[in-house]
Each structure stands twice: as C-alpha cells, then as structure tokens.
C-alpha positions, 0 to 999 in steps of 0.5 A: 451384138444384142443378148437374146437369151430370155426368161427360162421357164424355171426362172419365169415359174420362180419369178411367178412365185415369189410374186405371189408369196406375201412374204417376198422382199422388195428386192425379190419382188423387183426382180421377179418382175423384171424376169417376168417381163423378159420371159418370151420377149427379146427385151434386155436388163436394164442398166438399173436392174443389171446392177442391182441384180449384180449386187443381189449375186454378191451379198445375198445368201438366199437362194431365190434371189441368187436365181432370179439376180443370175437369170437377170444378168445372163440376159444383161448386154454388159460385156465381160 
C-alpha cells in the first residue's frame, strides 16, 4: 500500500526556512528540498533520500535536521 502522508505545514514552513538561511548545510538544504517538493503532493521519498534522511536521524544532533530527516521518513514507503 502507498504512503500518502504529505509535508505538514510545520515541516513545509521549516523546510522553507532552512532554504533561505545562508548558513544552512548541504544536508539541510537537500533535505528541506525534498520535503518542499512532497508538500501537497502524493509523491514518496525516494530510496536515496529515505537513506540519508535515516542516517541524518541516527548521527546528527541539530534539531532542524532531525525534523526535516523524520518528515522525510514518515513519508518514506519502506516497510517496518
């Protein structure tokens, strides 16, 4: 069965953010973009992005990247 969950608009207005903040790592940056572009869509992380956003949940401390990787994976069709 497919995933249909989508950005949320906390998740969509974050992602907005980090794209626009000019000291943003590469990382943010990707995956804000990735976020951005499943807000109000039914489009589904990718395998590439699913593994990096899960490796992003496992290593990084900084909260903004913790949020945008767990709004990634929740919308990932990877099964438990």
């Amino acid at each position: 069965m497919k995933n249909t969950n989508q950005t949320g608009k906390k998740a969509a207005r974050l992602a907005g953010k980090t794209l626009r903040n000019n000291s943003a790592t590469a990382k943010q940056r990707s995956l804000a973009g990735s976020a951005l572009a499943q807000t109000r869509t039914n489009k589904t992380t990718s395998k590439r992005m699913e593994t990096k956003a899960s490796d992003a949940l496992r290593n990084s401390t900084d909260e903004t990247t913790r949020s945008l990787a767990g709004s990634l994976v929740s919308q990932s069709n990877k099964k438990p």
